[in-house]
C-alpha positions in Angstrom: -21.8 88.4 183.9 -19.6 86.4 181.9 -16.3 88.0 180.7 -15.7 88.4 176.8 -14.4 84.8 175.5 -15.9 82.6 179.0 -17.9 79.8 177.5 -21.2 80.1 178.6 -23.8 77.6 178.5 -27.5 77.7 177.8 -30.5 76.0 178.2 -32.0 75.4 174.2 -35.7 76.6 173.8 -37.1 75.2 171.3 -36.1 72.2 168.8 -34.9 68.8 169.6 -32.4 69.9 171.5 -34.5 71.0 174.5 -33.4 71.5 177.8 -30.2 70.3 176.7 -27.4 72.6 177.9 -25.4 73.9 174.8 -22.9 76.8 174.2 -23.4 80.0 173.4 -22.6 81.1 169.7 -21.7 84.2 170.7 -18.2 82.7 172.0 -17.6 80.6 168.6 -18.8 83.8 167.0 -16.2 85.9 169.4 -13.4 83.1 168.5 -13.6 83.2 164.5 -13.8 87.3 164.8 -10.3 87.3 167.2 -9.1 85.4 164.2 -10.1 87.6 161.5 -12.1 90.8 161.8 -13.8 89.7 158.3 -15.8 87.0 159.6 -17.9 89.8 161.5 -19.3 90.9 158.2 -19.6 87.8 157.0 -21.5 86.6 160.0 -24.1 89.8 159.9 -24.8 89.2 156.7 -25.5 85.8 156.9 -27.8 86.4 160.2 -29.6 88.8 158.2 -30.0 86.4 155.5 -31.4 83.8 158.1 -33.9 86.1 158.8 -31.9 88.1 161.8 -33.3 91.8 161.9 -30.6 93.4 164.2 -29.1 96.1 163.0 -24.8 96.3 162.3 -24.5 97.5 165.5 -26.8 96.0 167.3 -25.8 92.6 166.5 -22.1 93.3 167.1 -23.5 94.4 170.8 -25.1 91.5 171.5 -22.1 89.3 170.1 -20.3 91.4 172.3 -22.4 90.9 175.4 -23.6 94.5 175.9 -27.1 93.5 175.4 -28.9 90.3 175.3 -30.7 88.6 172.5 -33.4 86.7 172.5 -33.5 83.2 172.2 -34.1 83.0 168.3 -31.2 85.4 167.8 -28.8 83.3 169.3 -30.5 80.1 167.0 -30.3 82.6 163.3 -26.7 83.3 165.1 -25.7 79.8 165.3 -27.1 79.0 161.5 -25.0 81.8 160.7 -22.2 80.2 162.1 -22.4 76.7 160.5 -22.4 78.5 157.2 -19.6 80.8 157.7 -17.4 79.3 160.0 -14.0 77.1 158.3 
């Protein structure tokens, strides 16, 4: 299992990017949040508003690495991120 801030690399799913290895939001996600605690809110909300259904909590675990999200989270995740991040 990779520890909290490793950059870890996935396969994409789905899209043009397919089968191209590319990194895991969760670690830009991790990196903004170390910065500033806002951004976690800010992120949720705009996962939710990508059409993300994880609960507060539940999203914050998988961000976290205690569970795993599916494949589509991590996409919502990583809209969320182009909209939120500086």
């Amino acid at each position: 299992m990779a520890a909290v801030g490793e950059k870890k690399k996935r396969r994409a799913s789905v899209g043009p990017d397919w089968g191209q290895v590319v990194e895991d939001p969760r670690t830009t996600a991790l990196e903004l949040i170390a910065r500033d605690e806002h951004y976690l809110d800010d992120l949720w909300v705009r996962y939710w508003a990508n059409g993300g259904e994880a609960k507060r909590l539940d999203f914050e675990a998988f961000l976290y690495r205690i569970t795993e999200p599916n494949d589509f989270d991590l996409q919502i995740l990583a809209w969320a991120l182009e909209e939120v991040a500086p």
